[in-house]
Every structure is written in C-alpha cells, then in structure tokens.
N, C-alpha and C positions, 0 to 999 in steps of 0.2 A: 653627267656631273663634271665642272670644270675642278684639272687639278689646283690646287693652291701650292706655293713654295711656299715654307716656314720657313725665314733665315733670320729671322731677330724677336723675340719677343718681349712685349714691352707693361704687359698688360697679367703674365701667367696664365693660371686657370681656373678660366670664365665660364659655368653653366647656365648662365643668364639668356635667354631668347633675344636676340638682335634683331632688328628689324633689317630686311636686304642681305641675312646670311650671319656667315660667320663673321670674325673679324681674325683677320690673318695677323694680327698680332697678340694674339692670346689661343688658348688653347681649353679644349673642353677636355679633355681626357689626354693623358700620356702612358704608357705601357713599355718596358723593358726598356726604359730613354731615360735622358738627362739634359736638365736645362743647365749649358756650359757660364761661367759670371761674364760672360758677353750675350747672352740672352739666346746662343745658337744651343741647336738639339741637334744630343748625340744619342747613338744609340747603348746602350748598355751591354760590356762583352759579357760573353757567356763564361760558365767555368772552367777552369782548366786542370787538367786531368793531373794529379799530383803524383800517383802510385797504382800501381795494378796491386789487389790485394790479393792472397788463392783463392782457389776455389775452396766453396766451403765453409768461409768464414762470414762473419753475422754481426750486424751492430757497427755501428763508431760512435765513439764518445774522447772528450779533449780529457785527459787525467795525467797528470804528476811531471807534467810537459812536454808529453805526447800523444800520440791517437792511441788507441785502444781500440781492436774490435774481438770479436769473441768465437770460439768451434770446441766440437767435442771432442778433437784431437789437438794435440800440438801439431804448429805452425809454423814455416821459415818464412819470416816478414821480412821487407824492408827497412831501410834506416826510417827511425822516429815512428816506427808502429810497433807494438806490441799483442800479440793474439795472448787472452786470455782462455785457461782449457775447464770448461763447463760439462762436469760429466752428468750424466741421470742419477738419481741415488740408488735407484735400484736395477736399471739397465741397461749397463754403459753399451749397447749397440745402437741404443738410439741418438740419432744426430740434430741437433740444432736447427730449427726453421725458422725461427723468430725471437729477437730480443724485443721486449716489448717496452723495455724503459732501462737505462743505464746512467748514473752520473753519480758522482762523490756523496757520501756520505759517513759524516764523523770521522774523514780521513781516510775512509777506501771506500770501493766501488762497491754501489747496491744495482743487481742485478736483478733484470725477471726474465727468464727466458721458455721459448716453448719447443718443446720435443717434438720427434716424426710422429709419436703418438698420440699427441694433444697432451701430454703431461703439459704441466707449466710449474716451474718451482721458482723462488728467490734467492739468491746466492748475496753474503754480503763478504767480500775479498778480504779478511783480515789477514795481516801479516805480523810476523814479528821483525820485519827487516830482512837484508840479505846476512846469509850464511858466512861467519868469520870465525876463523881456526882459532883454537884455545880457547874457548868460549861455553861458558855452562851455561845448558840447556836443561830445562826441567821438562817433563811430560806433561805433553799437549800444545807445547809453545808449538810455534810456526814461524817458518824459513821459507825466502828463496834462495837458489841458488845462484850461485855469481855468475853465471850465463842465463840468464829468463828462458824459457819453456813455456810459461805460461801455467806452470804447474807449484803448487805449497806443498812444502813436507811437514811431516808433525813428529816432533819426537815423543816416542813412546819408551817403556820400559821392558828389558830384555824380558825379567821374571815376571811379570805377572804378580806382584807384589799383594799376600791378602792384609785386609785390615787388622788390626790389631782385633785384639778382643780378652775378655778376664779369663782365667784361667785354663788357657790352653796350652798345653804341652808344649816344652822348649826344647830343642836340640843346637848345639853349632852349626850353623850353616841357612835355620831358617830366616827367613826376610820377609817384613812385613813393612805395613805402611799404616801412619795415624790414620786416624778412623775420620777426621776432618783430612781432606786431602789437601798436601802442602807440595807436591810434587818432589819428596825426599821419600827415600825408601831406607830401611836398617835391618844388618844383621847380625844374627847372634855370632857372638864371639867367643865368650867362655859363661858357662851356667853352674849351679852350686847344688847340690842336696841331690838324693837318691830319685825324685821324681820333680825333674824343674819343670815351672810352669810359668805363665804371664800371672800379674797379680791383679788386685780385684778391681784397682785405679788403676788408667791409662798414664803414664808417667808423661812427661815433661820432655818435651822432644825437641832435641838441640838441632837448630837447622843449621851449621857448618859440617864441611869437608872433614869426615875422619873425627867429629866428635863422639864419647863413650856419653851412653844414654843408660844410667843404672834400674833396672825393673824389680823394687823389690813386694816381695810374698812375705807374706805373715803366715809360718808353717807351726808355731806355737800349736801346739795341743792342748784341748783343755782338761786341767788336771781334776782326776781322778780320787776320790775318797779311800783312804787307804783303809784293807779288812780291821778290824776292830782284833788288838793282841800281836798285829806286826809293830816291826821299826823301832827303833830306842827309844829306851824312858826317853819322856819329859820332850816328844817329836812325834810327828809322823812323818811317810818316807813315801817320796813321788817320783815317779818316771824321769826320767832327763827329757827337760825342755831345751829341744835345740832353737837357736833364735831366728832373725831372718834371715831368708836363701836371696842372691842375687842373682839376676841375671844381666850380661853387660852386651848391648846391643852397637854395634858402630854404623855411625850414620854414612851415608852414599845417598849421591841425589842420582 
C-alpha cells in the first residue's frame, strides 16, 4: 500500500468510491484529528491531568463552581474540589463503589450511589446554607459549616419536646410543642388551681422569642340541686364556683 501525505485538504470528507483511489485531497474518515482553517490536520491533544483526587473517592460532577466528587468518609481535597460524605442509612462500614448519576437539582445535588453491598440509595444534598453566629435555627434546618467536610448538621431540640394535648397535667418546668410542628417549643412558667392542667382547646401559639401563650381550662363545676329545706328564704344555696384556671407557657424556639 503506497503511503499518501495529507498536507492540504480541499475537498473534506468524502465516502464516495473514486475511481484510481483515494483522493489525497479529501478524506474518508478522521479520528482524534482536526482540520486546521488552512485545510492542514492536526492531531487532537489528549487530556491533561488537572488534580490527583484520594483514594477512595467516587463521582465528578461540575456544581455551585466546582467539582464535586463523593466517599463515605470525609476527605482532604484539593483547591476547587469538594468530596461530598455519603454514608449507608443503616451501615455506615460500608463504602462507596459507584455513583451511578450526580447533577443539580432544584438547587442541590441529587445523588445515586452504590454500596460494597450492592445497597444502592439516593441522596438529595439540601442545605440551609453555611453556619453564621447569632442566628436562629429551628429543628430540622441544616448547616454547613464554615470550613466544608463534606458533611450537614441538623439542629435538633435539647428536650425532646411532647406534643401538646387536652387535658394533661401541668407543672412549672414542663415543655411541650404544638401538635402541628412549627419548630418552637414552650414552657410552663406559672399554673393556677389545685390540680392544673392543659384545657380542652389547643391555644393559639405565639411564635416570637419569650412570648407568654395563656392555656385556659374551664374548671366550673356543674351546680348541684340543693336538699329541699336548706338555704334562705326566698334562694337556694350552691357550692362556690371557682372560674377559669390559667396556665402561662413561655415560648423558646
């Protein structure tokens, strides 16, 4: 087979049958090349190595104007990458083999990844932003923190806060939380009557710093027939009805 030089082509690429060959000015096929605007072929460089990434880590994807890749531990990366940490839900020994799809959505990263076990779960990365001093947080939001890890925090609540409910026994000190969760929790402050309790309505629950939320009970008694031959002429004579008890609840988120 005689070699041909290509140094100009005039014609592109031609899969047309020529009679007497090819034609050295056109081309049937090109492959990792490029036709330069003077008609000469270059060949096309290859990639170049940008960052060694650890071992261990899994995935790249372009997000929020960096790389991203992914592992079930945290990771010290390089400038402009960031390792996300993707644990099991149920057995954080197992490690990462395969991300099977990664890229933005509704604003963070939806994730599929697969375990040493063949689990396979989807992660969708929400956040609340990063972590800033003096800042109220309610439970459940999510943080990062000002140096990335790769890892979200979630603020939860010290006490274990139960739902409210009707008439359950009140002391100073106990803390509950509306029965629709608003991420505010309240606690009793001062209660009134021989036996305080919650009343039969869920009250009206002030969502500010330090607002009083009054709980009242209807402890009325229902009055009684008095024996026939008690009480003064021209009356009969009933119990003392004491009227409503309060309870004063102060709010804290």
């Amino acid at each position: 087979m005689t070699d041909i030089n290509l140094n100009a082509l005039k014609a592109g690429i031609n899969r047309l049958r020529t009679k007497g060959g090819a034609d050295p000015s056109s081309l049937y096929d090109l492959v990792n090349g490029f036709v330069t605007i003077d008609g000469s072929i270059q060949s096309r460089p290859g990639t170049v190595r940008h960052a060694a990434l650890p071992a261990g880590t899994k995935g790249l994807c372009a997000f929020d104007g960096g790389m991203v890749v992914f592992s079930s531990t945290p990771q010290t990366m390089p400038a402009g990458y960031t390792c996300e940490v993707l644990s099991h839900p149920t057995d954080d020994t197992q490690t990462i083999v395969e991300i099977h799809f990664a890229a933005p959505f509704m604003g963070f990263l939806y994730v599929v990844a697969e375990f040493s076990n063949g689990d396979v779960f989807h992660y969708w990365l929400q956040s609340g932003g990063t972590w800033e001093a003096l800042t109220m947080y309610r439970a459940n939001d999510t943080v990062l923190p000002t140096v990335k890890n790769g890892l979200r925090y979630q603020a939860v609540m010290n006490d274990n806060p139960v739902a409210w409910a009707p008439s359950v026994p009140r002391a100073v000190g106990d803390v509950v939380q509306p029965t629709v969760y608003t991420g505010w929790k309240y606690t009793v402050i001062a209660v009134d009557g021989d036996n305080p309790a919650s009343g039969l309505i869920e009250p009206d629950w002030l969502e500010s710093d330090g607002a009083i939320v009054y709980e009242d009970q209807d402890n009325t008694p229902t009055p009684t027939t008095p024996t026939p031959g008690t009480g003064s002429p021209g009356g009969d004579r009933y119990s003392n009805l004491p009227g409503y008890k309060q309870n004063q609840l102060d709010s804290l988120l």
